[in-house]
N, C-alpha and C positions, 0 to 999 in steps of 0.2 A: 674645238673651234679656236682659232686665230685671227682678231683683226688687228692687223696694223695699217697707220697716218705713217706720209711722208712729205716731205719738206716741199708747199707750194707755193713760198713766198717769192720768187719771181718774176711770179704770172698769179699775182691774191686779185689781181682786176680780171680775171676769169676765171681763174680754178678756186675752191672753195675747199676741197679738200680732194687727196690722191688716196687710195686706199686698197688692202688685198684684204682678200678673206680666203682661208684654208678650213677644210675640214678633214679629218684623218678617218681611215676605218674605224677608230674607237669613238668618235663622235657623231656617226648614223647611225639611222637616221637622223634627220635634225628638221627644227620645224620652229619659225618665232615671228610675232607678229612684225611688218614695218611702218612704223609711224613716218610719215611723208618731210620733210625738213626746210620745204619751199624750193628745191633747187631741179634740175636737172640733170642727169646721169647718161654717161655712156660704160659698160659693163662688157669686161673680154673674160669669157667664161671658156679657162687653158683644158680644164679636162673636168669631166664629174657632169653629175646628171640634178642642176639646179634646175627650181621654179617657182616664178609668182602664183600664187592666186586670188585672182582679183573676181569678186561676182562670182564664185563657186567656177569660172573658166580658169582652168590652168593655162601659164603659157612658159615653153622651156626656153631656156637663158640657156643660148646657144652661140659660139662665135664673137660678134661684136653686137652687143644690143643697145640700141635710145631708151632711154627712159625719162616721159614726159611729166609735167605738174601730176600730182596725187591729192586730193583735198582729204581723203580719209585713209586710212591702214589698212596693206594688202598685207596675205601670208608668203612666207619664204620658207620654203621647204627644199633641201636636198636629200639624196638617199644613198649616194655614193662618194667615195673621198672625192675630193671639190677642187678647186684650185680658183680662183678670178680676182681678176685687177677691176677699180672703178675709179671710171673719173667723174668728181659732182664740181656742177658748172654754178659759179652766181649765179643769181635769179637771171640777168640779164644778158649773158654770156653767150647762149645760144643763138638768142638771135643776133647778135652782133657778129658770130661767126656766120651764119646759114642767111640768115636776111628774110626771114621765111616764119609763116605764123605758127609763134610755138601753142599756142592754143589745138593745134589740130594734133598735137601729141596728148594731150589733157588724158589722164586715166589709161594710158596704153606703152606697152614695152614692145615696141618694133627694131627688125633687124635693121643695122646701120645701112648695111650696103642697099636695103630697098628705099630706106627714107631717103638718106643722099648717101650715093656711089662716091664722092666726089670726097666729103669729109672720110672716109670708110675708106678709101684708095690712101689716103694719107698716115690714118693711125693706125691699120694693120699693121702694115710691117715693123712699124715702131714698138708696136707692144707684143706682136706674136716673135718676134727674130731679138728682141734685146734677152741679153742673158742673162739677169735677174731684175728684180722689183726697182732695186734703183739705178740701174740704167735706164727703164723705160720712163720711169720719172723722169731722169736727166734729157732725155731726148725730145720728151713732151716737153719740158720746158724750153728748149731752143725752138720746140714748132709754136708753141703759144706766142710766146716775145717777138715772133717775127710774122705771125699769122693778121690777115687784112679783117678790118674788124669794121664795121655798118653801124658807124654812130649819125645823128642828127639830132635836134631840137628835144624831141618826143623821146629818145632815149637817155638822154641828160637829166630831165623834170624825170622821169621813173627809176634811175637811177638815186636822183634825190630823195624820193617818195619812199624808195625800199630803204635809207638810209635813218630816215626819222622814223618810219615804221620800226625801224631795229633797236633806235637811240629810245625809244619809249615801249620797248618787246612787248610790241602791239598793243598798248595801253591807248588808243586813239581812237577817234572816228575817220572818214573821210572829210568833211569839214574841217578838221584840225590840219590833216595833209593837204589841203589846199590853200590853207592858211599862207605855208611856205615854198609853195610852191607855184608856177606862171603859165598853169593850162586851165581848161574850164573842168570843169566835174564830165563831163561826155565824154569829154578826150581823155581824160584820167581813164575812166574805167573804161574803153577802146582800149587806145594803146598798152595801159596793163597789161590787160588781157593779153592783146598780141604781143606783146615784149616776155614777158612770165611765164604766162600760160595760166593766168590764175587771176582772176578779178582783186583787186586791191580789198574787198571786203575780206571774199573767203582768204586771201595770203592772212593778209592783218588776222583775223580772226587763227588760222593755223600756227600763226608766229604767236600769238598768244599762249594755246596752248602747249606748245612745242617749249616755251621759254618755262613754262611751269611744269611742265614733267621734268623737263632735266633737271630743276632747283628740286625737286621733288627725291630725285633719284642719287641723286648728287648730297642728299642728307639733310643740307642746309636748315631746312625752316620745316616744320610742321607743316601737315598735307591741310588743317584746317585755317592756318595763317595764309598758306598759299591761295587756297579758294577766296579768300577777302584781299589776300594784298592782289591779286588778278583778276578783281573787278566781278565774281561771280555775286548773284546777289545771295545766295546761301548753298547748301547741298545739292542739296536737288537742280538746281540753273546747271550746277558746277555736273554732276551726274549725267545731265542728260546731253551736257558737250561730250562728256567722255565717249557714250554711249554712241554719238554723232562720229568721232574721230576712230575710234578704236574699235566698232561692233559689238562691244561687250560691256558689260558693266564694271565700275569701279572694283569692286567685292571679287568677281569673277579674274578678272585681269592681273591684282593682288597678289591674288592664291595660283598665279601662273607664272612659270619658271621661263622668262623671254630673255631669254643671256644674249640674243644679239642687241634686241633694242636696249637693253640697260647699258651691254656695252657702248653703243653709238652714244646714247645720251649725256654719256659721263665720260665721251670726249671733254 
């Protein structure tokens, strides 16, 4: 397996990261859990027989696919050499291109060209006709920089909200985010919602523990430091989030060999 990041600082106010993943015949099967990272994804699957499973429904990663908010961790499973490019959007990036409620993507990988034809007319040809990985980078970045983007009032204050949400990696309530911010608590969690795809609780809560697995994986601090410096009130609180985000217990999850998520986390 091979991932590699490439360069999206051009367009860091919409792309979050660019990325391929490869698998060769000597790495199928292949099968790792994914832990959700708050963002949304579009996903061009070049050649190979990849797929989610989310709720025991398989869905094959075909062509161009959306991929909407995820509050817990689906499986990734291929079985043939692989090939695909992804692109993961800011939380808010979506809808500022589509204009359109990213909530009704919540929990689902649908084909681009059925959700919108319109976004799916544009990045085909750029990512199926460029001749390597970073050409299709470079081209996406000339369409992002020039691409019309659906900002107002309500997108600015959520903007903000995911900003202190990030400056405190999720160490907050929603009362604190409203503290700094100049909507009511209704509109917050609305427009969240429809801006993200994710209620301000459940994101906050995810970015929590999304921020403590990678500190985790990434060596830094003790797994028992981490459950007190992230706000769990002991084991067990801390265990039965895992068991919430990940389907599996801490002990179980451990003793499993998930080389994609470890690689993504210790981006």
């Amino acid at each position: 397996m091979t991932l590699n990041y490439f360069d999206h600082s051009p367009v860091s106010n919409i792309i979050e990261e660019y990325y391929e993943l490869k698998f060769s015949n000597e790495s199928v099967p292949f099968e790792s859990t994914v832990l959700p990272i708050g963002n949304t994804h579009i996903t061009c699957v070049f050649y190979g027989e990849q797929k989610t499973i989310t709720h025991k429904t398989e869905t094959p990663l075909t062509d161009l696919v959306i991929s909407g908010q995820f509050f817990r961790s689906y499986q990734f499973l291929t079985l043939k050499a692989s090939h695909s490019f992804g692109i993961s959007f800011h939380p808010t990036a979506l809808f500022k291109i589509l204009n359109t409620d990213i909530s009704e993507l919540y929990n689902k990988h649908l084909q681009l060209s059925q959700y919108n034809n319109d976004l799916y007319l544009i990045l085909k040809p750029i990512i199926k006709n460029s001749d390597s990985s970073e050409a299709i980078v470079q081209n996406l970045n000339d369409v992002f920089k020039n691409i019309n983007l659906y900002s107002n009032k309500n997108t600015d204050e959520i903007d903000k909200a995911i900003e202190i949400i990030k400056q405190k990696d999720g160490l907050l309530n929603i009362r604190e985010i409203l503290d700094e911010i100049k909507i009511s608590q209704k509109t917050l969690e609305n427009q969240f919602k429809k801006i993200v795809g994710l209620t301000p609780g459940k994101y906050t809560r995810l970015y929590r523990f999304l921020k403590l697995m990678r500190r985790y994986e990434s060596q830094e601090i003790d797994l028992n430091d981490l459950i007190l410096m992230y706000n769990y009130y002991d084991r067990s609180h801390f265990t039965k989030d895992f068991k919430l985000f990940m389907h599996q217990s801490p002990k179980k999850y451990f003793n499993t060999n998930n080389r994609l998520l470890n690689e993504y986390l210790n981006k």
